[in-house]
NUDRENLUM-892889 format. One record per residue (C-alpha): x, y, z. Coordinates in steps of 0.5 Angstrom, whole numbers, plus 2048, in hexadecimal, padded with zeros to 3 digits. Layout:
! NUDRENLUM-892889
XYZ ...
END
This chain:
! NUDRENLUM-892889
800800800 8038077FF 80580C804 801811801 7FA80C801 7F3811804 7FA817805 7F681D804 7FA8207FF 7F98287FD 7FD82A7F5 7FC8317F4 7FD8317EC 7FC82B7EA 7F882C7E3 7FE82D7E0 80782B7E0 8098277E6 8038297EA 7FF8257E5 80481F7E6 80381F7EE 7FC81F7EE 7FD8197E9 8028157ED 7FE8167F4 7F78147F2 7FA80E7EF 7FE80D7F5 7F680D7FA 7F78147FC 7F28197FC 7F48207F8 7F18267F8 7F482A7F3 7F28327F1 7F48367EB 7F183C7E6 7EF8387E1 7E98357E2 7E98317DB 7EF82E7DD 7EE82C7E3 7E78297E2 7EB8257DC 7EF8217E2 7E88207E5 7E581D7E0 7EB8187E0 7EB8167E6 7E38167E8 7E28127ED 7E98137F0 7EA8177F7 7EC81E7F3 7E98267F5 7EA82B7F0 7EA8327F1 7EA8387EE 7EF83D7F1 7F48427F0 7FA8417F4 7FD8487F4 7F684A7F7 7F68487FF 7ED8477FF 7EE8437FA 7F383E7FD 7F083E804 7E983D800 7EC8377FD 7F0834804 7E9835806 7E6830801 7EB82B803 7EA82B80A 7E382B808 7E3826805 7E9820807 7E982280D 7F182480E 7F882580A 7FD82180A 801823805 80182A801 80682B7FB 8068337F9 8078317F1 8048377EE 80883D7EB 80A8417E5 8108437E2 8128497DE 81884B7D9 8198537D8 81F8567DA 81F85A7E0 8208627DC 81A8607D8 81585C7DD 80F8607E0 80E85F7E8 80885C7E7 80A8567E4 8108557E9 80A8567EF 8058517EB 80C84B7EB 80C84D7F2 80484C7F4 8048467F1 80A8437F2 80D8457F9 8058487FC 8028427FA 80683D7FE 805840804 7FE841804 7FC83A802 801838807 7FF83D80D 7F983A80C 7F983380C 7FF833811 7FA831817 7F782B813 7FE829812 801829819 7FC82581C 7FE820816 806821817 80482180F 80A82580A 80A82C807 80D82B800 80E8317FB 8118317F3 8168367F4 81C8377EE 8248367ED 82283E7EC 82183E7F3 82883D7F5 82B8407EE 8288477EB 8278467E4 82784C7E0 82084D7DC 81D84A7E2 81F84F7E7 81784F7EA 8178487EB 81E8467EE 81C84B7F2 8168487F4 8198417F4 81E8447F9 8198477FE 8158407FD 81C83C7FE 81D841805 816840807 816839806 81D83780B 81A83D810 813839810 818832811 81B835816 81583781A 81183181A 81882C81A 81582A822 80E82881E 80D82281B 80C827814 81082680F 81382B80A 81682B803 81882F7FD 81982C7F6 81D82F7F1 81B82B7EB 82082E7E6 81D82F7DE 81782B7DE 8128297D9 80C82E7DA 8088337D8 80C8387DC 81083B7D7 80A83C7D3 80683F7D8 80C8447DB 80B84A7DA 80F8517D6 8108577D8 8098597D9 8068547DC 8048507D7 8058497D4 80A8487D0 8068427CD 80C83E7CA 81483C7CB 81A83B7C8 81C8367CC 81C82F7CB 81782C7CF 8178247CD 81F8247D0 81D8267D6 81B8217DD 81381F7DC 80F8227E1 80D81B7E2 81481A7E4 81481F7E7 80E81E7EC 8118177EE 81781B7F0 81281F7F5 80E8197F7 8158167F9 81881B7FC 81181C801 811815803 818816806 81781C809 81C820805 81E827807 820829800 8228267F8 8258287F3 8238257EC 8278247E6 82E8247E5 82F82B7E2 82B82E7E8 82F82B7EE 83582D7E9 8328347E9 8318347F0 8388327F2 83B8367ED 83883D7F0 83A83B7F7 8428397F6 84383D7F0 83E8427EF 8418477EB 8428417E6 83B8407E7 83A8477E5 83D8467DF 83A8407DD 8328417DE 8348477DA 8368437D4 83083E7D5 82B8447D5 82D8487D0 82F8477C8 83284D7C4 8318517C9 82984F7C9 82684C7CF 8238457CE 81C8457CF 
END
């Protein structure tokens, strides 16, 4: 029988990318998920796959504090407690600090950072009376500041401190906390990510096929949660990235540079 069988388990954006996989691999494990996203189409699709399985869809804007409480509310309502809560949504963005408009940086930050701790203030209650885990999807870019994405390392790196304070405070507890820095991953993120207005690029130069698949990827996760992680790095270039940036971080410099920009262009 698996660890997670009747675990509740709360995925926040999970119609799409790695979410998606997560909420996939835990149903087929015996959890009971509970998953929320903006698009209603999408998550209805999910229930439709899974009719007659133990899955809750809500329709919620993460960087809008009411709607995360609305949407630990239905949980609670419905399953009773939590057990598990994975802040997996977020937004990327690719523009150059000297041309991007302030709001576009805010809503990375809303979303990204904002959103995992108001999911997490209220479903910490539950989740220190079932000595449960607190997982958040953070980023290699949440160790190292990538160029063209300055609102997103920014918000990475405030959820990777925020993470290892929560840890920290709650290590007495029986509450697990762990951060994930997948690396470049198969997903929608890329697409999603938002230019320098604050709107959706709607597409990507990178090649998405070379990348770890979120199912992969959502494997790694479940592992990680089974044994109680504190951390993990995924794929080989992120752990170079990151030891790179601690031992040799001028050579770090230069190297994220060449990565990130080509003929003097910023990849995008």
């Amino acid at each position: 029988m698996s660890l997670f069988n009747n675990k509740v388990v709360v995925i926040t954006g999970g119609s799409d990318g790695i979410g998606k996989a997560l909420v996939d691999s835990f149903l087929m494990q015996g959890a009971k998920v509970a998953t929320c996203g903006r698009n209603y189409d999408k998550l209805y699709q999910i229930q439709s796959i899974y009719a007659g399985k133990p899955l809750l869809i809500h329709t919620a804007d993460i960087s809008k504090q009411q709607e995360c409480k609305s949407f630990i509310d239905a949980v609670l309502s419905n399953f009773g407690q939590i057990d598990i809560l994975i802040n997996n949504a977020g937004i990327s963005m690719r523009a150059l600090f000297e041309d991007v408009e302030l709001d576009a940086l805010r809503k990375v930050m809303d979303v990204n950072f904002w959103g995992s701790v108001y999911c997490t203030k209220f479903a910490l209650k539950s989740i220190l009376s079932t000595k449960g885990t607190i997982v958040s999807i953070s980023s290699i870019a949440g160790f190292r500041g990538l160029p063209g994405r300055s609102g997103y390392s920014a918000s990475k790196f405030a959820l990777n401190g925020w993470m290892e304070s929560l840890r920290t405070e709650l290590l007495d507890s029986g509450v697990n906390v762990l951060w994930v820095s997948p690396g470049f991953t198969e997903s929608n993120i890329r697409k999603a990510a938002l230019d320098s207005s604050g709107k959706a690029t709607g597409e990507t130069t990178m090649n998405e096929k070379a990348m770890m698949t979120s199912a992969e990827c959502a494997q790694h996760i479940i592992t990680a949660i089974e044994k109680r992680k504190r951390t993990i790095i995924l794929t080989f270039q992120g752990k170079e990235t990151v030891f790179l940036n601690k031992f040799f971080p001028s050579l770090a410099d230069k190297l994220v540079r060449k990565f990130f920009f080509k003929k003097g262009e910023l990849v995008k």
